[in-house]
VMD Tcl script that draws the C-alpha trace (Angstrom):
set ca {
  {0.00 0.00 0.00}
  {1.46 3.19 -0.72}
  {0.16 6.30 1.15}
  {0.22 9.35 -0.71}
  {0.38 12.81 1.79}
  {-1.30 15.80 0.39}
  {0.26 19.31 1.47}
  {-2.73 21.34 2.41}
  {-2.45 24.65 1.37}
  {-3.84 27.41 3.57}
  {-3.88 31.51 3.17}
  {-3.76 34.15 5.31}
  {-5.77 36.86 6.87}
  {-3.82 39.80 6.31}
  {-4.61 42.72 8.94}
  {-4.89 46.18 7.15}
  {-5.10 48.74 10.54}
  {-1.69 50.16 9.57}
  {-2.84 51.11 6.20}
  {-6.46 52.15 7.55}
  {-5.21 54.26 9.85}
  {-2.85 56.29 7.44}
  {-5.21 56.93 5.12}
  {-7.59 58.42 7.25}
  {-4.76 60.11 9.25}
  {-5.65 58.77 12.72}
  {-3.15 58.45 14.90}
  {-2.92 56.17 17.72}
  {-3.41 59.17 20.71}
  {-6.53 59.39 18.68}
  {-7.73 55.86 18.67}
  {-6.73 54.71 21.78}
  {-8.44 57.50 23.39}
  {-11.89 56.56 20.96}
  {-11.32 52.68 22.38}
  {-10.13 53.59 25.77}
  {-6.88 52.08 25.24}
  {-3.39 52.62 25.84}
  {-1.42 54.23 22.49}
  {1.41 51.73 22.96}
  {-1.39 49.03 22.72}
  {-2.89 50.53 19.35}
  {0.60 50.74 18.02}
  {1.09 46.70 18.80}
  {-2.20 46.10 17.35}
  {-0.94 48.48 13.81}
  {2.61 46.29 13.65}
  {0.59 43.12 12.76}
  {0.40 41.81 9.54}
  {-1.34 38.99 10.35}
  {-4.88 39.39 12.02}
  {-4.31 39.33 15.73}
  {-6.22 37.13 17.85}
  {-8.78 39.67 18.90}
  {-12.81 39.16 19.08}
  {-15.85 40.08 16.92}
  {-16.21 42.61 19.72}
  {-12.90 44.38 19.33}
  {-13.19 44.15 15.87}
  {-16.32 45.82 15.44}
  {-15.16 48.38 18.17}
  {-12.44 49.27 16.06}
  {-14.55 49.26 12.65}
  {-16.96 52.01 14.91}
  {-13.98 54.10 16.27}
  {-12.37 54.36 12.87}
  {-15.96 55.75 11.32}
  {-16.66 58.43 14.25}
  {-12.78 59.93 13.83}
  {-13.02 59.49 9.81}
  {-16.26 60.60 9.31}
  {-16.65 57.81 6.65}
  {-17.62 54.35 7.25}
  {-15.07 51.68 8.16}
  {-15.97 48.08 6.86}
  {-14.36 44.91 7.91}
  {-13.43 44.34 4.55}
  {-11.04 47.21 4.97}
  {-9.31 46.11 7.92}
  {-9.09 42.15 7.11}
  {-8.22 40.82 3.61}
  {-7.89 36.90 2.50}
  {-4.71 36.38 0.94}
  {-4.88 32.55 -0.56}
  {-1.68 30.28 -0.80}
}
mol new
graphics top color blue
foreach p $ca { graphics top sphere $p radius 0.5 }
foreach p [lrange $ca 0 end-1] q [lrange $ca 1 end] { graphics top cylinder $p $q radius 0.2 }
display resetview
């Protein structure tokens, strides 16, 4: 019997708050005052190019944040992105 091994190939979820943020010119002060958060903690969150392991919560949070300091409407679609393999 020969067994035959498949390499499963998997993409990523790329996380887009770096780029977000710069082209709405928010800066962390600013968002980490909308979220309640520390500025060192929205800069950790912005050095990820992978999606962090954060919730639907936080996620939306952010989404909502981004919108009231923009003025235009943050979607998820603009902060996450499927990159396949």
């Amino acid at each position: 019997m020969v067994a035959v091994l498949y390499k499963l190939s998997v993409g990523k979820v790329r996380w887009k708050l770096r780029t977000v943020m710069a082209d709405r010119k928010i800066t962390n002060k600013a968002l980490a005052e909308e979220l309640d958060m520390n500025p060192v903690s929205i800069s950790k969150l912005k050095s990820n190019d992978d999606l962090p392991e954060i919730g639907g919560d936080a996620l939306a949070r952010i989404c909502e944040a981004i919108t009231k300091l923009s003025g235009r409407n943050c979607d998820l679609e603009e902060l996450i992105e499927y990159v396949p393999e």
